[in-house]
C-alpha positions in Angstrom: 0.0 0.0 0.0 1.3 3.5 -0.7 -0.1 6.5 1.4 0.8 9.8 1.0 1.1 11.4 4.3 0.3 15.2 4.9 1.1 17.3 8.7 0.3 21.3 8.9 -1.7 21.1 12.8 1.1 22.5 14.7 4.4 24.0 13.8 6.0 22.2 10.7 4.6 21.7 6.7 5.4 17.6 6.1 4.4 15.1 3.5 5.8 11.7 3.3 5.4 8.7 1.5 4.5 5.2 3.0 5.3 1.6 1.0 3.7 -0.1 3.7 5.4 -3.4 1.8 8.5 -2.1 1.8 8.1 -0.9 5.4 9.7 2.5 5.0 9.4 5.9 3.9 10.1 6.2 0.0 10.2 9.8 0.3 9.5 12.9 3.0 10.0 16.3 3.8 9.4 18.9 6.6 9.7 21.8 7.2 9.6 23.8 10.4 7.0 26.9 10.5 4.4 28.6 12.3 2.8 30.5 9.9 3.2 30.0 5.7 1.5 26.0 5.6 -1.0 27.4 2.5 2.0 28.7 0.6 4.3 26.2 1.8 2.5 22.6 1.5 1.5 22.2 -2.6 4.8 22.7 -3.9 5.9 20.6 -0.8 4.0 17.9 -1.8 4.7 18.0 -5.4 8.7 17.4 -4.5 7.6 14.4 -2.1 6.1 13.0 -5.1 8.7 13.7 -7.4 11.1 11.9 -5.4 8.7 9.2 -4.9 8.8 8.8 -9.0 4.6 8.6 -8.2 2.1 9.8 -9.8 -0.9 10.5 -7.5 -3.0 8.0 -9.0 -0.6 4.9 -8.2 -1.6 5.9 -4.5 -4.1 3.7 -2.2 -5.0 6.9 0.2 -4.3 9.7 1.9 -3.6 10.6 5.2 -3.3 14.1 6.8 -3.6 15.0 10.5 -7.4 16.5 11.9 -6.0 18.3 14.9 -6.4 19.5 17.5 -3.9 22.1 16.1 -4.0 25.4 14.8 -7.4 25.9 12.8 -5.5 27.6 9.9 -3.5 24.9 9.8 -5.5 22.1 10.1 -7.6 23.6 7.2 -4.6 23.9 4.7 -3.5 20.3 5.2 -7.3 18.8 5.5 -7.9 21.2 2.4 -5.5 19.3 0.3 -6.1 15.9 1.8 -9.2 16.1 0.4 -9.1 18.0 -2.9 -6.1 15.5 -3.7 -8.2 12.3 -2.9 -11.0 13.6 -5.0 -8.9 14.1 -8.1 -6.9 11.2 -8.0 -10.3 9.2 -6.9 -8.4 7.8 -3.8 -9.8 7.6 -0.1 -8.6 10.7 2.2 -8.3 9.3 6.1 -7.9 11.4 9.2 -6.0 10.9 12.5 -5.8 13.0 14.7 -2.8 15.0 16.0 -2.2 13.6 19.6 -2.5 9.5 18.7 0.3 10.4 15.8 2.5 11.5 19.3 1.6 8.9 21.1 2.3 6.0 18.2 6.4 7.3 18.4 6.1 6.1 21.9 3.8 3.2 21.7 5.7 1.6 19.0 8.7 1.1 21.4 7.1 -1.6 23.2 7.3 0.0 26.9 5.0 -0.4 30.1 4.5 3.4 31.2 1.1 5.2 29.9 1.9 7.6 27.7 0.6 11.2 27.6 0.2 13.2 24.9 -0.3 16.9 25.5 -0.6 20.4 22.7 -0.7 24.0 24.5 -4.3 24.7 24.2 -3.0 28.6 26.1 -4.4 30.0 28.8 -3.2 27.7 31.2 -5.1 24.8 29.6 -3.8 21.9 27.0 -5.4 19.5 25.0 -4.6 15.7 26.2 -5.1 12.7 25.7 -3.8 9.1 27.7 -2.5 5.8 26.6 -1.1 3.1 28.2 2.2 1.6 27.0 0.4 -0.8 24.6 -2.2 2.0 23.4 -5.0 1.2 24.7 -6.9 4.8 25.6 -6.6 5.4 29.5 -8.1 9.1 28.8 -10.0 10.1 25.5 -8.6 13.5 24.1 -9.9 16.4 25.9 -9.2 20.2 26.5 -8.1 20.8 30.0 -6.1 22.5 32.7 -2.7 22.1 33.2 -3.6 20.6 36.9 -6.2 18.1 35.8 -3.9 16.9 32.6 -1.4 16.2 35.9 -3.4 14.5 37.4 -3.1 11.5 34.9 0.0 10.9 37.5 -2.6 8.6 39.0 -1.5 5.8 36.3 2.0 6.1 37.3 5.0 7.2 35.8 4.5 8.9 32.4 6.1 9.2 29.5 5.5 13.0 28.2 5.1 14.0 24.5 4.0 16.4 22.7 4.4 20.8 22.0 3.1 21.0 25.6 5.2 17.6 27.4 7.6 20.7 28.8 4.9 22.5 30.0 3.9 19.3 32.0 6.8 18.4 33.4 7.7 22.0 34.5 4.5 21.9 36.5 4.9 18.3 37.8 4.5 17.9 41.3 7.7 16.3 42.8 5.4 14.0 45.0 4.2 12.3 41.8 5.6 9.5 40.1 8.3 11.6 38.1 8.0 11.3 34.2 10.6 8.9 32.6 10.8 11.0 30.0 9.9 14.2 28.1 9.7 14.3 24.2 8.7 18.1 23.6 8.4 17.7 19.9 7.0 21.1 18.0 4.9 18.5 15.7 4.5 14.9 15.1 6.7 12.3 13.3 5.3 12.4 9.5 6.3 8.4 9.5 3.6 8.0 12.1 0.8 9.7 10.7 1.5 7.5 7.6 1.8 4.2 9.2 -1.4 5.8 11.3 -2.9 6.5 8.0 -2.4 2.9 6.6 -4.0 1.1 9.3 -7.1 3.6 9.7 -10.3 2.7 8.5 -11.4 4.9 5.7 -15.2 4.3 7.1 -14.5 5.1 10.5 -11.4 8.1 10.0 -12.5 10.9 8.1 -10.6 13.5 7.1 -12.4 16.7 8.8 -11.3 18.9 11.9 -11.5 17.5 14.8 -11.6 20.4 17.4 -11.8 20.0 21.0 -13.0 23.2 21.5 -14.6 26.3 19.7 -12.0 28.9 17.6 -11.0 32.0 19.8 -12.1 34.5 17.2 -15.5 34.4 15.8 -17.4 36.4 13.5 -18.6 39.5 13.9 -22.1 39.6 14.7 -23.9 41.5 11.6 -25.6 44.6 12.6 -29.8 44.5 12.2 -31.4 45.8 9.0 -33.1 48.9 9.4 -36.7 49.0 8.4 -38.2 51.4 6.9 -41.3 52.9 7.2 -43.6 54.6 4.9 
């Protein structure tokens, strides 16, 4: 199976290319940014493919990452997931951005839960929980710094994640102490492929998945005036 992978939630553009019968990356790039994924990604993914030697029609599917993230950026990548599947007439899967964390971690075959943690701001971060063989201890969620700690209840954790610094800054020293602290600006694009490959294109679709509503909204629009005769 070949997937085409595709990252722009947090801070880096990355596309990749999965030969899952191989069992390696054929071709990938990333680069690190916080703002520039619309401009950035295209001609990103067009020298992935080029150095694949693909065309996007010898693909099987396409995987990009749903969040949570930032909403700009999660609407380039999902954007392109999907305008790409539809042209080349290929299924677009989604995963979101804290299991492609955790799978770095999970894949190393250790007994410690694993939390996965993105600065939400405000003193708050989105989380979710795994133990060491990925089974969900704590489905995603937005919450504060404090209760996100409290996960210290499963034991010593391994931290991951933009926010895993954040965490273990905060860490109460009568907890069990984290084993270790991977504070990665943005996911491992070989994970969201092998993520992508084993989804299942019925139950992982490729839309935002937000944990909580945006910060700015729209303007409310002023009332008509009526007149009267």
């Amino acid at each position: 199976m070949l997937i085409l992978a595709i990252d722009t939630a947090l801070d880096a553009c990355a596309a990749a290319v999965l030969d899952t019968d191989a069992g390696e990356l054929i071709a990938q790039e990333s680069l690190p940014m916080k703002r520039g994924h619309a401009e950035a990604l295209m001609p990103l993914i067009a020298r992935v493919m080029r150095s694949a030697n693909l065309a996007f029609t010898a693909l099987d599917r396409i995987a990009v990452t749903t969040g949570p993230g930032s909403f700009t950026g999660l609407r380039v990548g999902i954007s392109a997931a999907r305008g790409l599947a539809l042209a080349a007439d290929k299924p677009a899967v989604g995963l979101t951005t804290l299991s492609a964390y955790a799978a770095a971690i999970v894949s190393q075959n250790r007994q410690a839960p694993v939390i996965s943690a993105i600065d939400a701001r405000h003193d708050h971060v989105y989380f979710q929980i795994v133990a060491g063989d990925g089974s969900q201890l704590v489905r995603p969620k937005v919450a504060s710094i404090d209760e996100a700690i409290a996960a210290s209840q499963f034991g010593a954790p391994h931290l991951v994640g933009n926010a895993a610094k954040i965490l273990a800054d905060r860490w109460p020293k009568d907890a069990p102490q984290p084993i270790a602290v991977d504070a990665e600006a943005a996911p491992d694009i070989t994970w969201v492929a092998w993520l992508g490959a084993a989804a299942d294109p019925q139950g992982a679709p490729a839309r935002p998945f937000y944990l909580r509503a945006p910060d700015a909204k729209p303007a409310a629009q002023p009332a008509l005036a009526i007149a009267t005769s």
